[in-house]
VEXMAR-155749 format. One line per field, with one value per residue: residue in three letters; x, y, z of N, C-alpha, C in turn. Coordinates in Angstrom, 2 decimals. Last residue first. Example, Ala and Ser with C-alpha at 12.3 -4.5 7.8 and 13.67 -1.06 7.14 Angstrom:
BEGIN
resn <- SER, ALA
nX <- 12.85, 13.19
nY <- -2.25, -5.69
nZ <- 7.08, 7.80
caX <- 13.67, 12.30
caY <- -1.06, -4.50
caZ <- 7.14, 7.80
cX <- 12.90, 13.20
cY <- 0.03, -3.30
cZ <- 7.87, 7.80
This chain:
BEGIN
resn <- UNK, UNK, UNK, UNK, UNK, UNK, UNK, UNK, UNK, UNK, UNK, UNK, UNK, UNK, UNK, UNK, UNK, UNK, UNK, UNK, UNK, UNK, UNK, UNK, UNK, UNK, UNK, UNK, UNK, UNK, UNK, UNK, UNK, UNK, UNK, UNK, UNK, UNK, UNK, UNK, UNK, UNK, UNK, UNK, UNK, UNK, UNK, UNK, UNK, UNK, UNK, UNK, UNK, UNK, UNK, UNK, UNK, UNK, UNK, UNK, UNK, UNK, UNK, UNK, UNK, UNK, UNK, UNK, UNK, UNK, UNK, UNK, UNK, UNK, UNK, UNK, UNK, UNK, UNK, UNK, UNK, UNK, UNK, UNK, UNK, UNK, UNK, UNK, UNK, UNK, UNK, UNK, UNK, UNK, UNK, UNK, UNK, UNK, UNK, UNK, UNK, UNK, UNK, UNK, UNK, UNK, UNK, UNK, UNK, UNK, UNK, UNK, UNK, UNK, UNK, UNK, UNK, UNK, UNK, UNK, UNK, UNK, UNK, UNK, UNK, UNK, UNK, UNK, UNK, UNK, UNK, UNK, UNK, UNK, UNK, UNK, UNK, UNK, UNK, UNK, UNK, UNK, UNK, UNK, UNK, UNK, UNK, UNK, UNK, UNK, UNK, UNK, UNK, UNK, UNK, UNK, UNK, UNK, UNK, UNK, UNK, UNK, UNK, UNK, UNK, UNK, UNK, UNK, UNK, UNK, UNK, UNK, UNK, UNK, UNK, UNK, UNK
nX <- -31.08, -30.43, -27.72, -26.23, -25.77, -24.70, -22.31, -21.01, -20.79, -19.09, -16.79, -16.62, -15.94, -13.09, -11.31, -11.29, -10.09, -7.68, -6.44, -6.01, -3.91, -1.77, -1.65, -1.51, -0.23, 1.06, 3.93, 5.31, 5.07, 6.45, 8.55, 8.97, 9.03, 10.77, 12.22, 11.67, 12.21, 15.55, 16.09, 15.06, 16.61, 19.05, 19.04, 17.51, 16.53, 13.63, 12.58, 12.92, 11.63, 9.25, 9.16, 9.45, 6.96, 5.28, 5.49, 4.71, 2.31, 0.21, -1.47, -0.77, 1.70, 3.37, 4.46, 6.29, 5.92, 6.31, 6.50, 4.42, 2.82, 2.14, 0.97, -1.65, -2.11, -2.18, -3.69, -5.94, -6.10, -4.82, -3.52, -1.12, -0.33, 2.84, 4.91, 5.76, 8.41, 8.04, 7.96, 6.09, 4.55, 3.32, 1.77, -0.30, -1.08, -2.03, -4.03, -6.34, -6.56, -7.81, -9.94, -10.49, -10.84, -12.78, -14.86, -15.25, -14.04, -11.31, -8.66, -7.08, -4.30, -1.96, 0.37, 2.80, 6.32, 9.61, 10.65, 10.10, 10.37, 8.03, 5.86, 5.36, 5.04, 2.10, 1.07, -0.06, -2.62, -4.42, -2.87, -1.91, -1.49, 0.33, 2.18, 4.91, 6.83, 8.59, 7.96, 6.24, 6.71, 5.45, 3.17, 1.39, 2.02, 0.59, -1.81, -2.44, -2.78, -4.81, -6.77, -6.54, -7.19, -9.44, -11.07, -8.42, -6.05, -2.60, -0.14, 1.94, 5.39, 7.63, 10.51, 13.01, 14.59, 13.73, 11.19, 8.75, 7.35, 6.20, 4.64, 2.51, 1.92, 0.77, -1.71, -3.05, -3.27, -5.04, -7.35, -9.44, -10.59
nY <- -30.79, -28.26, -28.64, -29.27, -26.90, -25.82, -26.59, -26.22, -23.28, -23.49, -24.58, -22.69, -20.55, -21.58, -21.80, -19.34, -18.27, -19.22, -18.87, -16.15, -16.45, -16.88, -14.04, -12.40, -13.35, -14.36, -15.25, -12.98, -11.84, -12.55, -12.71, -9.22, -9.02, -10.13, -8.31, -6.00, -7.45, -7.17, -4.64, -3.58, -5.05, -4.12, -1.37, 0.58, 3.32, 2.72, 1.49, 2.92, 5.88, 4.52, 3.73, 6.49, 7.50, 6.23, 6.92, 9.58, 9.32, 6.78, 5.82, 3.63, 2.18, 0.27, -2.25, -3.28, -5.68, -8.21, -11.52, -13.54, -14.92, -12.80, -10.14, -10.91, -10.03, -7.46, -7.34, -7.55, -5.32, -2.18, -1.58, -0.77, 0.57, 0.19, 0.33, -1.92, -2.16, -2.94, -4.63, -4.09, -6.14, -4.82, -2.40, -3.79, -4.65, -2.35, -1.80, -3.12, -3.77, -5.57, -4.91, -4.35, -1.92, -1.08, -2.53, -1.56, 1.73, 3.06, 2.59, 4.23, 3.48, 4.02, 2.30, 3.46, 2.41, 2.95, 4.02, 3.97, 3.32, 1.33, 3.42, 3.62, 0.93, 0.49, 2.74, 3.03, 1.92, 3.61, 7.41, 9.10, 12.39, 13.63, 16.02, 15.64, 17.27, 19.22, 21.20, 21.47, 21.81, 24.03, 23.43, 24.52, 23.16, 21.13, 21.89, 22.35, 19.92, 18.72, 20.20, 19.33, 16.65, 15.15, 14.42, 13.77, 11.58, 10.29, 9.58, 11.36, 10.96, 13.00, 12.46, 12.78, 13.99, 15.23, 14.77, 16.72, 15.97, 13.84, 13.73, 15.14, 13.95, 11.53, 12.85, 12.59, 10.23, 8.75, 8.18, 8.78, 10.44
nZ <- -11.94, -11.10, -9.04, -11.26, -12.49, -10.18, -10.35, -12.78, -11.96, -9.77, -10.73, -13.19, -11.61, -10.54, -12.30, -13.10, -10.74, -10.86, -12.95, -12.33, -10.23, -12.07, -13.21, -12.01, -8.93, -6.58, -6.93, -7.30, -5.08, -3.30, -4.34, -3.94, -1.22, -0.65, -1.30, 0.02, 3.38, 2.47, 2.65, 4.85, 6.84, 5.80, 5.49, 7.60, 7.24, 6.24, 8.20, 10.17, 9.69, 9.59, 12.51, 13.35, 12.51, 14.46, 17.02, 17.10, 16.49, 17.23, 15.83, 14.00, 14.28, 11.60, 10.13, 6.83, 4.79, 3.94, 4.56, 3.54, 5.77, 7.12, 5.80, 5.47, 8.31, 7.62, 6.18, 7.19, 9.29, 10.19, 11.94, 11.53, 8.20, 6.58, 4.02, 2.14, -0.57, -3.91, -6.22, -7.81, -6.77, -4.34, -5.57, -6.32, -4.27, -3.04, -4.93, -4.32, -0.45, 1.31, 4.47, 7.02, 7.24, 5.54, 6.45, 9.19, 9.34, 9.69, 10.25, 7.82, 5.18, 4.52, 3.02, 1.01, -0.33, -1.24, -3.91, -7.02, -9.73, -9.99, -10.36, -13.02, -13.70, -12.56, -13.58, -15.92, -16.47, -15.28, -15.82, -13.00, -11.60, -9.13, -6.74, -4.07, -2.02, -1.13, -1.44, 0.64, 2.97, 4.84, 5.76, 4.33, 1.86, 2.62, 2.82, 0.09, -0.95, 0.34, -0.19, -2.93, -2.84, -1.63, -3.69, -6.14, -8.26, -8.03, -5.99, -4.00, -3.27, -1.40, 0.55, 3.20, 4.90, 7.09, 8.77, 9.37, 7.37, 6.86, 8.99, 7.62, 5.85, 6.78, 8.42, 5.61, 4.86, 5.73, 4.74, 4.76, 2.75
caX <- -31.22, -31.68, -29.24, -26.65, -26.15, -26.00, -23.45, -21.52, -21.89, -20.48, -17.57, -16.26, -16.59, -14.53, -11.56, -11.69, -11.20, -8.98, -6.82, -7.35, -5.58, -2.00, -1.79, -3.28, -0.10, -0.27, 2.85, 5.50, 4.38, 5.25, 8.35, 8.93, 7.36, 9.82, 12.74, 11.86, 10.95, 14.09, 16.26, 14.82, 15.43, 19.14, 19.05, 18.09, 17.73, 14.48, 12.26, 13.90, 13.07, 9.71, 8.59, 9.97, 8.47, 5.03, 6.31, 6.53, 3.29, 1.48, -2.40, -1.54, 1.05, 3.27, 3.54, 6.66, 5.58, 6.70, 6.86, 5.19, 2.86, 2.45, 2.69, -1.00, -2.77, -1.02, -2.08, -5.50, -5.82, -5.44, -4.75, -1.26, -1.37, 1.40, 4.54, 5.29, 8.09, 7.77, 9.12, 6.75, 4.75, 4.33, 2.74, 0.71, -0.45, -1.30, -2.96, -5.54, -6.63, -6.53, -9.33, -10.25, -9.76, -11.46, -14.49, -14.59, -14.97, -12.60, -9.54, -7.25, -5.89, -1.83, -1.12, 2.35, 4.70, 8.32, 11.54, 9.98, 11.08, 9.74, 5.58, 6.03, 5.73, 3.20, 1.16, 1.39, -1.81, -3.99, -4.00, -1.70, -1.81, 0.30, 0.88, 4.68, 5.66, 8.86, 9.03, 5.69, 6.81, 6.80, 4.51, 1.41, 2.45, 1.97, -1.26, -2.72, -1.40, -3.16, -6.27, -6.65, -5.85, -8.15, -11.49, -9.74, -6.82, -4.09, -0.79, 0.93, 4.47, 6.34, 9.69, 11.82, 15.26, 14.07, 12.27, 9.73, 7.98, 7.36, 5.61, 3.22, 2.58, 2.38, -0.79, -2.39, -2.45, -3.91, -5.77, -9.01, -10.27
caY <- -32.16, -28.30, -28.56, -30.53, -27.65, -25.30, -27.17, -27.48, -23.82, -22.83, -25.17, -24.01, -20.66, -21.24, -22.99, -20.22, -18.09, -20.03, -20.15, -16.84, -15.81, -17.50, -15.47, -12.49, -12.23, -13.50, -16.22, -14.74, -10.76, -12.75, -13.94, -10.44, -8.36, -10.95, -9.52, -6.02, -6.82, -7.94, -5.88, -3.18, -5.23, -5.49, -1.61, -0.55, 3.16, 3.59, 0.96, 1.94, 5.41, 5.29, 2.56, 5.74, 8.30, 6.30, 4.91, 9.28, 9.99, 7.55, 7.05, 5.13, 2.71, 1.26, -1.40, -2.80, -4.76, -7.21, -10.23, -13.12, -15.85, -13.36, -10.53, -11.89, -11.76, -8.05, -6.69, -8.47, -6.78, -3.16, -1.56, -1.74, 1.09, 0.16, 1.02, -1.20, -2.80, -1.74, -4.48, -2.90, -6.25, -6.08, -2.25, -3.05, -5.73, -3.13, -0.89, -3.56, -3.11, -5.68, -4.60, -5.83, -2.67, -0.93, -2.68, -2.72, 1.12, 3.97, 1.56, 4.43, 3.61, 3.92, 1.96, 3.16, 2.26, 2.49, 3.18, 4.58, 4.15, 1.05, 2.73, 4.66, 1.51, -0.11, 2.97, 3.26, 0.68, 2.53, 5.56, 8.36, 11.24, 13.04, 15.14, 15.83, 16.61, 17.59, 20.95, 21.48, 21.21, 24.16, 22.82, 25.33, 24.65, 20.67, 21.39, 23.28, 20.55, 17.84, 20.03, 20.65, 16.94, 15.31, 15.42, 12.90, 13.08, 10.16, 9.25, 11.11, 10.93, 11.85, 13.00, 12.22, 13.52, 16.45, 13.53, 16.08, 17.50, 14.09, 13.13, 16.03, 14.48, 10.96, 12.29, 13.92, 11.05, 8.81, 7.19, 8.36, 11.24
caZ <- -12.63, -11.97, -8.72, -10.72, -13.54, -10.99, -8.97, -12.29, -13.52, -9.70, -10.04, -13.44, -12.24, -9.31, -11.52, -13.77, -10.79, -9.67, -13.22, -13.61, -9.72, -11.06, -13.91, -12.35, -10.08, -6.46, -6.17, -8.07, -6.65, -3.18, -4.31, -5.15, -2.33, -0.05, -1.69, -0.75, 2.31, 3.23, 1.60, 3.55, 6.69, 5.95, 4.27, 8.15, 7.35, 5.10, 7.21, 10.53, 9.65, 8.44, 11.96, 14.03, 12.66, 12.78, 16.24, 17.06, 15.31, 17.67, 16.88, 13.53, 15.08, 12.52, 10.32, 8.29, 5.12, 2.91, 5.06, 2.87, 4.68, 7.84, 6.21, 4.33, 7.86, 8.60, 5.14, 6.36, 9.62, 8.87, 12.43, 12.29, 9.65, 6.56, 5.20, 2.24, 0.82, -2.97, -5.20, -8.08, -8.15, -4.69, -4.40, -7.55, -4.84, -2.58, -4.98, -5.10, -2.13, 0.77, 2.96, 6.57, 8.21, 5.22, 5.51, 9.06, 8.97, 10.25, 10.44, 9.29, 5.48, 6.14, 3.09, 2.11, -0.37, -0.27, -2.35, -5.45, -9.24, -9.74, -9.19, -12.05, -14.62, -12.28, -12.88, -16.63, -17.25, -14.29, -16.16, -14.35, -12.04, -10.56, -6.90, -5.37, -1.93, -1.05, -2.93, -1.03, 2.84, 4.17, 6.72, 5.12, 1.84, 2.32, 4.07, 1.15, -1.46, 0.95, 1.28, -2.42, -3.40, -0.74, -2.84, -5.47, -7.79, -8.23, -7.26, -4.42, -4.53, -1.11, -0.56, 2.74, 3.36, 6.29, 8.12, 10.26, 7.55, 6.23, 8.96, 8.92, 5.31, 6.56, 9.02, 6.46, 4.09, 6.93, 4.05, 6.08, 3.92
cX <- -32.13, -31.87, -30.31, -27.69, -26.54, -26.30, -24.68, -22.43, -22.05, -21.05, -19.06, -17.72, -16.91, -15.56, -13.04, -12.51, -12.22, -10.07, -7.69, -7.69, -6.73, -3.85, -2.21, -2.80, -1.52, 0.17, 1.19, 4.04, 4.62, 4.44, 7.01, 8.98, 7.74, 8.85, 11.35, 11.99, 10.90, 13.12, 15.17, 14.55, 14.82, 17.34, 18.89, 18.01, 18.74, 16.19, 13.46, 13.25, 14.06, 10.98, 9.23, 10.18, 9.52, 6.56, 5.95, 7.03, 4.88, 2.44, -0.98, -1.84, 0.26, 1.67, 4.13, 4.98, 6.07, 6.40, 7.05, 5.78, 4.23, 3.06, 3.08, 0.86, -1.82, -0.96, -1.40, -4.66, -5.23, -4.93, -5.26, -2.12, -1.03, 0.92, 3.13, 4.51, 6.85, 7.48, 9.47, 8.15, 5.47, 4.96, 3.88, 1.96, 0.19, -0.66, -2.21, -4.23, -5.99, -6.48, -7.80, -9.76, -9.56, -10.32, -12.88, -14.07, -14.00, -14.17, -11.38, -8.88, -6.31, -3.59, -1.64, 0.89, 4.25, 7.15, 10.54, 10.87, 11.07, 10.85, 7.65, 6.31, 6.72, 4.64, 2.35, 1.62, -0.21, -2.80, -3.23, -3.06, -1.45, -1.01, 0.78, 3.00, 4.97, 7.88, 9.26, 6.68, 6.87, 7.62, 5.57, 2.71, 2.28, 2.59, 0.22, -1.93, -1.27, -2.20, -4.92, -6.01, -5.73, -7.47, -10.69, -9.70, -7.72, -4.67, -2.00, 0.54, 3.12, 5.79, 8.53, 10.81, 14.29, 14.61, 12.40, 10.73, 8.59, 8.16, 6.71, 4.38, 3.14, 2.66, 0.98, -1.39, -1.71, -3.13, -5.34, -8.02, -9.70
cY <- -32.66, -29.97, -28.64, -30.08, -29.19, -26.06, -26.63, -27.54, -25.50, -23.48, -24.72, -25.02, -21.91, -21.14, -22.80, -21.48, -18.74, -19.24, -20.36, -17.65, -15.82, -17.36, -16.26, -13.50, -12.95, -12.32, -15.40, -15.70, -12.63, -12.33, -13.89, -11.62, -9.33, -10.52, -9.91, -7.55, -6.72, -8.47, -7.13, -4.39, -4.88, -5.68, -3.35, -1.46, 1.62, 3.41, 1.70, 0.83, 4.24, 5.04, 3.10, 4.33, 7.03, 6.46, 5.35, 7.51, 9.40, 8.18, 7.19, 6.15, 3.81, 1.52, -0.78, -1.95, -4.21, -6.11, -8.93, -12.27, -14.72, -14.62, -11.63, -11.55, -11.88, -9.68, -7.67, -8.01, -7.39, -5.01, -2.32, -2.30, -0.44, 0.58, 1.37, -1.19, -1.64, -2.57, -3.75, -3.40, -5.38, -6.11, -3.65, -2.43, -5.00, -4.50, -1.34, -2.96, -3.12, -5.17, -4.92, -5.67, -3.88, -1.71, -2.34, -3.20, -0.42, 3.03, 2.33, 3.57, 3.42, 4.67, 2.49, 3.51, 3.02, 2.99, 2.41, 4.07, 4.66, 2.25, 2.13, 4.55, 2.86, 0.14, 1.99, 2.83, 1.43, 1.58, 4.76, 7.49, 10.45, 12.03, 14.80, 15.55, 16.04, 16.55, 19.66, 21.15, 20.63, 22.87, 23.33, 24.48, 25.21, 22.10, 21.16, 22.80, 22.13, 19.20, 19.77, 20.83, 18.09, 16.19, 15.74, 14.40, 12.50, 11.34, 9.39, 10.85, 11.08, 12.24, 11.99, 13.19, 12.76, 15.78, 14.57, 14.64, 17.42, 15.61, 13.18, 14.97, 15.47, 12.36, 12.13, 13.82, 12.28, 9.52, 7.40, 7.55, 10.40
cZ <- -11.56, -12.14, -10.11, -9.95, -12.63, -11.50, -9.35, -11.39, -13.14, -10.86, -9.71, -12.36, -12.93, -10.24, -10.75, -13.45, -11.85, -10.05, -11.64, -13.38, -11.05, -10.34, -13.48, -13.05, -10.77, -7.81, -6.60, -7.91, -7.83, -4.67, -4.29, -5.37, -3.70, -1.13, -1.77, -1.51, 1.15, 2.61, 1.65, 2.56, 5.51, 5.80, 4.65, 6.39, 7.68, 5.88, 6.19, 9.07, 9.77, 8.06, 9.86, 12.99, 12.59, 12.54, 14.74, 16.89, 15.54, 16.85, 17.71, 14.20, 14.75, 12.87, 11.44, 8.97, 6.59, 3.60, 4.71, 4.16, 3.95, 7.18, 7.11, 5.05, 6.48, 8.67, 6.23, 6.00, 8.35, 8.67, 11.34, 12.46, 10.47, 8.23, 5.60, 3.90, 1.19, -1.85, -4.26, -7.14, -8.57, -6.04, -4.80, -6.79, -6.15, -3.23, -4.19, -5.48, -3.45, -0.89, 3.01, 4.83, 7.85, 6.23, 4.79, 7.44, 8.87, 9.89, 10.60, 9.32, 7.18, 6.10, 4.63, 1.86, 0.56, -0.45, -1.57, -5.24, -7.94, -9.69, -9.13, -10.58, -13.94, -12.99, -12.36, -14.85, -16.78, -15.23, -15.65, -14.61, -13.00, -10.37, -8.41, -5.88, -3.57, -1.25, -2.73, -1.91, 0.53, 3.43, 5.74, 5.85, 3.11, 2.62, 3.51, 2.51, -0.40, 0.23, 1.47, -1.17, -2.79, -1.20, -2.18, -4.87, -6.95, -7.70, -7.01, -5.72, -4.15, -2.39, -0.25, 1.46, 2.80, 5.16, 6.96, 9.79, 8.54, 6.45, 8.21, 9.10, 6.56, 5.86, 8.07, 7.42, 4.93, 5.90, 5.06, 5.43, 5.05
């Protein structure tokens, strides 16, 4: 209930060339396909699911992402979900809350993301269109999600966790001695 779903679908009813995927079911779906029909919005809205193996698969046919979880707990304000890195790995720039620190902590190492203002519809608006009409910045981003998808893939993230297990069974194995 605090993606901020509702929010990007009154947004899309104001950007008359905007579609929107939803992936996945949950307690929201009802509401969101109820709110789509009441903006007149429904032929632009779509809802699917998939298993998690096809997702990066449907994921290269977008344009843009978006993570616009609303800081309603520190947990989520400090989250970096994993649907954000199936975000990179897709080459999806992605349109995020301002308010979610660590998306804005890793664009600072990559740039993949444009944020916006969660408690102003018109920089949301705003932050949509200069992501979808400025193809220089686009490119951008886009680029960036795939250096960064080079750097933070599970090949790379075995060998530390290998590495971390490794060190834990040693410092175990030197406290008992």
């Amino acid at each position: 209930e605090h993606a901020g779903l509702e929010l990007l679908l009154k947004e899309t009813a104001s950007i008359d060339f905007l579609q929107i995927v939803l992936l996945g079911h949950g307690p929201l779906e009802k509401n969101l396909k109820n709110l789509s029909c009441k903006l007149n919005i429904q032929n632009r809205v779509f809802f699917d699911f998939l298993p998690e193996e096809e997702i990066s698969f449907y994921l290269k046919d977008g344009t843009l992402a978006y993570n616009g979880v609303l800081d309603t707990s520190l947990s989520k304000k400090l989250s970096l979900p994993n649907k954000f890195f199936h975000y990179l790995h897709a080459g999806l720039p992605v349109l995020a809350s301002r308010k979610l620190t660590e998306i804005q902590r890793f664009n600072t190492e990559y740039e993949v993301s444009c944020f916006f203002d969660p408690d102003s519809p018109k920089k949301k608006k705003k932050s949509i269109l200069q992501l979808l009409n400025d193809m220089n910045y686009y490119n951008l981003l886009k680029s960036n999600c795939s250096l960064a998808s080079e750097k933070y893939c599970w090949n790379n993230e075995t060998l530390k966790l290998i590495q971390l297990y490794q060190e834990l069974l040693c410092k175990k194995n030197t406290d008992q001695i």
